[in-house]
N, C-alpha and C positions, 0 to 999 in steps of 0.2 A: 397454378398447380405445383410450379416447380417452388413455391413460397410455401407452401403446406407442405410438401415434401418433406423440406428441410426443418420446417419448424416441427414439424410433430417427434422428428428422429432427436432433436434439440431437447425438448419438451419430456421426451424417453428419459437421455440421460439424466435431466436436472432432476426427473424425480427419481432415479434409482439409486442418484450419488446424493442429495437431500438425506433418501434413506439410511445410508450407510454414515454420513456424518450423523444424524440423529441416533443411529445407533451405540455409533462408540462413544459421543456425547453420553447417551446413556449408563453406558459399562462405566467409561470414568469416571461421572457422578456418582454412580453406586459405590464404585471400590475406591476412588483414590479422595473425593471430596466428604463423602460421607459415611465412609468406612465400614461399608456393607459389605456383604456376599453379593454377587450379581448373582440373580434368579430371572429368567423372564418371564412375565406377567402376564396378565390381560392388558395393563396398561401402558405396557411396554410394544407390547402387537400393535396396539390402539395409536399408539403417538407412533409407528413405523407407518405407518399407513398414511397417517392424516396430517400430520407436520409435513410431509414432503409436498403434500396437496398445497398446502400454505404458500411454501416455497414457489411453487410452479403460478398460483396464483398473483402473489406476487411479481414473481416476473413479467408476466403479463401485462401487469399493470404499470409498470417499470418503464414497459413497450421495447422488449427482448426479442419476442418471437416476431414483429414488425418488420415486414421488408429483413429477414434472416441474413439473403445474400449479398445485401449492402454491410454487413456487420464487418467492423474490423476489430484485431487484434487489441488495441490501445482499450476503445472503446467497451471490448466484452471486459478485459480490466475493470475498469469504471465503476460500469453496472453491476458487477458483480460486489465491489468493494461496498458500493453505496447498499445494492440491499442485504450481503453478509450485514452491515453493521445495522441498517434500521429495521430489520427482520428479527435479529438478534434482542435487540429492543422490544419489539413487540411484546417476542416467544417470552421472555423472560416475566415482563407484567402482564402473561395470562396465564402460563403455566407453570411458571418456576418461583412466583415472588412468595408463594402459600408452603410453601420449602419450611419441615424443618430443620432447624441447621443450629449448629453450635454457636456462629461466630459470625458476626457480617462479612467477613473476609470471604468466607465459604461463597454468599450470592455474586462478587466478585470475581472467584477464582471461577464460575460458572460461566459470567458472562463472558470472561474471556478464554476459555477453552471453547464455549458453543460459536461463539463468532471465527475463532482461528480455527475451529477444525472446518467449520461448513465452508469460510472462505477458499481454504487452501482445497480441501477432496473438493467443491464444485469446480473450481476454476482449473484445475488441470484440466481432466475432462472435458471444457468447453472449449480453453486453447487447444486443444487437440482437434475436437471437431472444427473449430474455426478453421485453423493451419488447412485440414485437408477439405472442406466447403470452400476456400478463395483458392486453393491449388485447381481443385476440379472447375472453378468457373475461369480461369486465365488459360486452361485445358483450349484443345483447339474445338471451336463450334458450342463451346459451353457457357462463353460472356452473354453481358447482357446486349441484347437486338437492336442494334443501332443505324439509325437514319442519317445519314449527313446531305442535310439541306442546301444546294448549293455545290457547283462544280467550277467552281476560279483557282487561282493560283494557292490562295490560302488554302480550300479546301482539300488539295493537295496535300499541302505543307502538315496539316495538321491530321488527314488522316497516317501518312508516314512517320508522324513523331511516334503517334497513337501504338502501332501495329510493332515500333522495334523497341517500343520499352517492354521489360518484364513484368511490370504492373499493370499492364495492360488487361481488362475486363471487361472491352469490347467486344461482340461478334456483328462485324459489320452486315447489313444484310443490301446497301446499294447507296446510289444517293438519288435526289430528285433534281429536277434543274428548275431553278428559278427568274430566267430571262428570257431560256430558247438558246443563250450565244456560248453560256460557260460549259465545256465539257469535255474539262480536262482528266477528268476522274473517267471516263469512257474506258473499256479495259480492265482497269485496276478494280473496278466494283461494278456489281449490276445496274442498270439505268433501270429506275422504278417508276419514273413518268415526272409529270410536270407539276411544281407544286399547285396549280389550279385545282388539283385530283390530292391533293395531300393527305383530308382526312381518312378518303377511301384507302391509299395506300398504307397506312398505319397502321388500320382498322387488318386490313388484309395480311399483313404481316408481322401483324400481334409487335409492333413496337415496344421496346419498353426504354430506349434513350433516342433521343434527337440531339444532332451537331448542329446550330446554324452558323453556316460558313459565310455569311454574310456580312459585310463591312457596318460593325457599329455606329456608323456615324449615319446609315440610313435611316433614321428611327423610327420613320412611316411602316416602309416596309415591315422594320425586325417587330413594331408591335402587334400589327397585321398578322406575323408567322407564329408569335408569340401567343394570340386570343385564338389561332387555330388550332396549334399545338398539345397549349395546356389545357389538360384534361382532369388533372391531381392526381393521376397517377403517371406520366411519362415523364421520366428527367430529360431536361432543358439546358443544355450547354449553349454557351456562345463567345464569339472573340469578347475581349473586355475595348473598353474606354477607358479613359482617363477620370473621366466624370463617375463612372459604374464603379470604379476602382477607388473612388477617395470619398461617394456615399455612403459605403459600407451594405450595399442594396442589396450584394449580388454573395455568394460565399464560394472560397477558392476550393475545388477539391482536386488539383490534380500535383503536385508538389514536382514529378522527375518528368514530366513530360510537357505537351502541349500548353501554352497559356489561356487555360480556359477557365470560364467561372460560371457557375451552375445557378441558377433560378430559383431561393429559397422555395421549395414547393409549399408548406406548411408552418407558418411561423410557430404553431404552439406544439410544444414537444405530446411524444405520444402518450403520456402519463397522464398529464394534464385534460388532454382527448377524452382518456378513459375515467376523468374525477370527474369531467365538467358533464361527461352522463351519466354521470352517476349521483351527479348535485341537480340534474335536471329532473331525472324521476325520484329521487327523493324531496326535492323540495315541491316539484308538483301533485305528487301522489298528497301531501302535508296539506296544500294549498286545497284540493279536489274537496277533501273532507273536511278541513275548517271552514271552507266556503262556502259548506251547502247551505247554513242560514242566509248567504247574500244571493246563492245562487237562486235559491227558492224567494228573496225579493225583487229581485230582480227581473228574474222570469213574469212575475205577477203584475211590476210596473211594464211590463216592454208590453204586458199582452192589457192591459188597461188605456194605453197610449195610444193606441191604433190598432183595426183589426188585421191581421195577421201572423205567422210563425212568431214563434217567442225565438228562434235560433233562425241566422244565416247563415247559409254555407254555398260557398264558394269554389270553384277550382281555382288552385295557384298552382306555382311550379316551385316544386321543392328542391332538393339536394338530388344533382345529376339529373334536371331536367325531368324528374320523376311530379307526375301530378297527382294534388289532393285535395280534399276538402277542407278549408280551413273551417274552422267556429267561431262566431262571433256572436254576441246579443242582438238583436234587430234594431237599428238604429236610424233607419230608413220605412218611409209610408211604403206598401208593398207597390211593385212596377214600377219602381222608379228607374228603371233605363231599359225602357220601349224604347226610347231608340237609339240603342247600343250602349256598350260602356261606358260612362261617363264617372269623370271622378270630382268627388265631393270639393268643395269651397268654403268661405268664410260667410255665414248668412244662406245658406244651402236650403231651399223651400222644403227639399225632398227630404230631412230629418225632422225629425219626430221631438216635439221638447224634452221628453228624458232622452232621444237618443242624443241631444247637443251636450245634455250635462256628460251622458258617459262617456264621448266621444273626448271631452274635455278632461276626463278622471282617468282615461283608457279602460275604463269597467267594463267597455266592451267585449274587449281584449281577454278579459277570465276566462271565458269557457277554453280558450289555446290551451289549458294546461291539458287537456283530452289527447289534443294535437302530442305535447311532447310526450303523453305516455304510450301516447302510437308510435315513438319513432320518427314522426312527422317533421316536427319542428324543435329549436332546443328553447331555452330560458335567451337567450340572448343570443343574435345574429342577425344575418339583412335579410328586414324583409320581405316578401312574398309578393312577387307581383306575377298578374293576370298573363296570362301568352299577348293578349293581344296589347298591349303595352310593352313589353319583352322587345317585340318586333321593332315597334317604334323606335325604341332607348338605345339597340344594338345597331340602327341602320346611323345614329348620330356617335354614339359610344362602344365597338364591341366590346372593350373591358368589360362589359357591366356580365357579360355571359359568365366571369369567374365568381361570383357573386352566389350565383349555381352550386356550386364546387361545395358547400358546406351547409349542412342543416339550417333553412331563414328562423328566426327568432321571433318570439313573444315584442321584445324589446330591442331596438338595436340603437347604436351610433346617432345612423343619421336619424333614426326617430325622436331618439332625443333631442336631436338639433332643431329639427322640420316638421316632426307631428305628421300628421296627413299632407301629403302631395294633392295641390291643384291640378299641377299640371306636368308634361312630359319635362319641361324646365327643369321644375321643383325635384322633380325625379332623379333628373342627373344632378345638380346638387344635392342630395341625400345619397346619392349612389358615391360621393366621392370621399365623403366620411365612411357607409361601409366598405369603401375599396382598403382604405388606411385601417380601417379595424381588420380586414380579414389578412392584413400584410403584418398585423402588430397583435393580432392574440392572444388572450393570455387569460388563465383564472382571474388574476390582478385585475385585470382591462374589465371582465361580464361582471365582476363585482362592483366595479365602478361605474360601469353602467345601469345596473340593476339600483344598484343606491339614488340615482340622479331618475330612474324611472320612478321609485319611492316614491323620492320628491315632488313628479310632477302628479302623480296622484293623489297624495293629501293637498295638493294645493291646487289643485283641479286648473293646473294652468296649460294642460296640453292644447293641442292645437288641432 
């Protein structure tokens, strides 16, 4: 709530000051570039209104209004500099390049007065809301809600660095104890129970940062605290290593204070978030309608093959343990697991001769583009497995529950690798190429994978 707050009050300025840069953009293109009278128009109304919309769009896309109160100083710089300039780009070849003008200098002298003025009138006004958004959250009782896991000598140590530097952004809300013996923080913070009760206490107290004061070189434990924890949205500090420090694993964010390093939450920036769905319903929506001649042969072979539904569907567990129904072509005699789940093999009685070829081409796999227009699933990611396999995979691997954390995929990683899983085995190696893709993200990465998916399609070599 307090993230929507600020981003809408954000969102306010960008487009009232948009406005006012487009405006005088305006005036000086008339009088000083094109040596007009300024009169204002209809089309002058028209571009105050809807250029600013652009702008604000933009931003967005940018991933500006994201997580607001993490924003810093440097960083609004940045963003700003990046999209003054490629916004400016834009505006220019859609509405200003049909200009007539005496001189090319004139398109020129346009582009750089529409980039310097918008740069300079947004970016005050944003330094200014920043300065006073990071004053009001280092405000007493106005940081973000922080947990510290863990009451030993360290944890100590590190909430007292925390609490006397002035960058300070914490609002501690207790710590938990994690043996029963450490509990030297008693006093100095509220006792909020025992990590066994962790996620309850979280949940209860709307967390939104966790300390783990716990000596890194445990690394049973800290993964254990670590698959409890992370959720994708709580930040994750912890002491460093040596090891954690020279991977490059882990990202420093505290510069005057504590030696802590924070738990990349999200490898792929949020830009890239908002192209990669936006690449997903548009190349699905593409796929939907050029495929309805496959889709209507396909339907006719699945339902010629054996009696039963031309579509399967499925419950999986999607993104945040949310369930749905996948879609698939029928690739299976019907009642094929009377008794219980069972996952498919190489020589599998229970498929159907066309269902081995599509199984082999992933032709099965077509109807998911329904899935991604639902929001259900994207173009690439890990994915989808049953609960009742979930259970199994998490009681040998909890890792695999972060898996969770992002829309599963038409196509992913370890699919590429492994095709269909026989077995819980095959599971956790396929689970350990989607762990490394969902750590390594990237537009770059789903294309690479999509290309390699291609492949194994026209050569019907999947598995």
């Amino acid at each position: 709530m307090k993230d929507r707050f600020w981003a809408s009050c954000l969102v306010l300025i960008d487009y009232l000051f948009a406005a006012l840069a487009w405006g005088v953009f305006f005036y000086i293109r008339k009088t000083q570039i094109e040596g007009q009278a300024f009169i204002p128009d209809s089309q002058f109304y028209l571009g105050l209104s809807l250029v600013p919309l652009f702008w604000v769009f933009f931003y967005f896309i940018q991933g500006t209004y994201h997580d607001i109160r993490r924003m810093f100083r440097l960083q609004m710089v940045n963003l700003t500099l990046i999209a003054s300039f490629l916004g400016t780009i834009i505006l220019f070849f859609t509405l200003l390049i049909d200009d007539d003008v005496k001189s090319y200098q004139n398109f020129y002298r346009s582009i750089f007065f529409l980039f310097g003025l918008h740069f300079f009138i947004a970016l005050i006004p944003r330094l200014i809301f920043n300065t006073l958004l990071i004053r009001f959250i280092r405000g007493n009782g106005h940081g973000f809600k922080t947990i510290i896991i863990g009451g030993n000598e360290k944890a100590v140590e590190i909430y007292n660095e925390l609490i006397q530097q002035e960058q300070n952004t914490n609002s501690f809300i207790g710590y938990v104890n994690v043996n029963g013996k450490d509990t030297l923080l008693d006093g100095v913070v509220p006792y909020l129970g025992h990590a066994n009760n962790l996620e309850e206490v979280m949940s209860q107290y709307e967390a939104e940062e966790v300390i783990l004061a716990v000596e890194s070189s445990d690394h049973n434990r800290l993964k254990d605290m670590i698959s409890r924890v992370d959720n994708g949205r709580i930040r994750i500090k912890l002491l460093p290593d040596m090891y954690a420090i020279l991977s490059g694993s882990v990202e420093m964010t505290n510069i005057y204070g504590a030696l802590l390093i924070e738990i990349i939450p999200d490898a792929m920036p949020f830009w890239q978030q908002a192209i990669k769905r936006l690449m997903d319903i548009v190349i699905s929506l593409v796929a939907v309608i050029c495929l309805i001649p496959f889709y209507l042969f396909s339907a006719l072979a699945v339902k010629l093959s054996s009696p039963g539904p031309i579509f399967f569907l499925q419950d999986r567990v999607g993104i945040n343990g949310k369930v749905f129904r996948i879609i698939k072509f029928r690739t299976m005699y019907v009642n094929s697991e009377q008794q219980g789940p069972q996952l498919s093999s190489e020589g599998d009685p229970r498929i159907t001769p066309i269902g081995r070829f599509m199984r082999k081409t992933r032709l099965d796999e077509f109807p998911q583009f329904i899935n991604v227009l639902l929001g259900q699933m994207s173009l690439v990611g890990p994915r989808p497995e049953r609960q009742f396999y979930i259970d199994q995979i998490v009681q040998v691997e909890p890792q695999y529950i972060h898996l969770t954390k992002v829309r599963p995929g038409i196509t992913s990683w370890g699919q590429v690798k492994y095709g269909y899983a026989e077995n819980v085995d095959q599971m956790l190696q396929r689970m350990k190429f989607d762990l490394i893709y969902l750590k390594n993200r990237s537009l770059a990465l789903d294309i690479k994978i999509m290309f390699y998916t291609v492949i194994i399609v026209i050569k019907a070599k999947g598995k």
